[in-house]
Structures are given as C-alpha cells and as structure tokens.
C-alpha positions, 0 to 999 in steps of 0.5 A: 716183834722178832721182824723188827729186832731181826730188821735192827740187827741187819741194818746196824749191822750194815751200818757199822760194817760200812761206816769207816773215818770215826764216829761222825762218819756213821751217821749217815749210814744210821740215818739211811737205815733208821729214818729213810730205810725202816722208819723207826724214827723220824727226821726230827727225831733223829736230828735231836738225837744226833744232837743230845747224842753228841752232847753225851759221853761215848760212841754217838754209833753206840748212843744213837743205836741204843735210842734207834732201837729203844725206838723201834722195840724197847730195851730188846731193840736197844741191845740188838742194834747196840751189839749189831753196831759194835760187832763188826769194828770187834771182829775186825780189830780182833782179826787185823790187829795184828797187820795193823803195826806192819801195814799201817805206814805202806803207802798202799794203806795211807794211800787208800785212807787219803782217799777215803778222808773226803768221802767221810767229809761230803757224808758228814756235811751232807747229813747236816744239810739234810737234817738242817733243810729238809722240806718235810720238816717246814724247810729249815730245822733251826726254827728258833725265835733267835736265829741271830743267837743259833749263829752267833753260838756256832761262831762262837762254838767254832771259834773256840774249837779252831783258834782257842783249841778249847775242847770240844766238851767244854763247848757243848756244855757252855752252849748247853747253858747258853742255850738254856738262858737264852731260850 
C-alpha cells in the first residue's frame, strides 16, 4: 500500500510539475503515468473519466487525480495524487508571483510561450487520437449503434463553440441529454 501511494505522489507529482498550457495540457502526462506507466487504470477507463471528468465542475488535473488515485488506493490514494498534483502549480505561483507582473510582457517570456502553444496542442490531440483509435481497445473507442449521431453531436458541439460562442458548459450539458435520448 505505502508503494502504491508512494508511486501516486511521484507520478502526479511529475505530472504536474511537467504539464504547462492548461488544463487539456495535462492530460497526457496522467495518462503516461496512470495508464501506460503504473497501470492503475485502463485505457478505456481513462478515456471515460476524461470524459465525465470534463463534464464536472473544476480542474480535470484535480478531478482526474481524485479518480486515478481512488483507483489505485482508495480515499488515501485520491488525497495523494490530489495534493501531489496542486503542490507544484502552489509552489510556483507562491515563489513567481511576484516576477510575473515585471516579466510577463518581455518578449523573452512571450517568446518562449509561442513556442510552447503547439507542443500543448499536438499533446492534446494526440492523446485524443490515442484513446479514440487505440488497437487494444477494439480499434476504434467511439463503438455507438449511431456513429452518424457521434458526429453529428460534435459538429453540432464545435459549431456552437466556434460560431455561436455558446459556452462550452452549456454543451455539454445539451450533449449529456442528447445523448441520453438518443442512446
């Protein structure tokens, strides 16, 4: 027991001393440890908690850490990847706080994160692939007696984000019932 929640304070640790761009940004690094790394959970179960995790109020890192850890070692394993996850962004945002405001507009700094923008981006998209077409999972994840609905919702979905500016919450909550009477 103290191995696992020793092995769930370093890899969330690692996770969110690494994970820099947001909260999509982190969800690579989770999966590496949690799925790929440990095992604590499989694919398909960190694909659905990505996706109820998404759907829930707060951090997905915070979210995804309390369901990784309850995994692996109950309520002790949620509260240690919880607190290993937040501890590096506290300690930062405690220590840089005050350089922030002097160096944020530099073009060093705004430099480095132009840089950094599509390294977050290819992550993001490439964890989305992976969990979406991954071949030990019966090649294709989206496995629905309607796929012509599954895209027609994330049309639909990315329509109102992008044209409508509809916030992204109320999507979800309109896809969360649509896909209750649909399937």
């Amino acid at each position: 027991m103290l191995d696992t929640l020793w092995n769930l304070f370093i890899g969330f640790l690692r996770a969110g001393n690494l994970s820099f761009g947001g909260g999509g940004a982190i969800i690579p690094l989770i999966k590496t440890e949690s799925v790929d790394q440990y095992h604590w959970v499989t694919l398909h179960q960190f694909s659905d908690a990505v996706a109820i995790d998404s759907s829930l109020p707060g951090p997905i890192a915070t979210n995804l850490a309390g369901y990784v850890g309850f995994q692996a070692a109950s309520w002790l394993g949620a509260l240690v990847s919880i607190l290993a996850v937040i501890a590096p962004t506290i300690l930062i945002l405690i220590w840089a706080q005050k350089y922030v405001e002097r160096y944020a507009q530099t073009k060093p700094v705004k430099a480095v994160l132009a840089g950094v923008r599509p390294v977050i981006s290819a992550l993001i998209l490439y964890v989305a692939f992976d969990m979406a077409c991954n071949p030990s999972m019966g090649a294709l994840l989206i496995k629905t007696p309607l796929d012509a609905a599954t895209l027609a919702i994330a049309a639909a979905a990315a329509l109102a984000i992008f044209k409508f500016k509809v916030h992204p919450g109320f999507v979800i909550i309109g896809s969360l019932l649509v896909g209750m009477v649909i399937w």
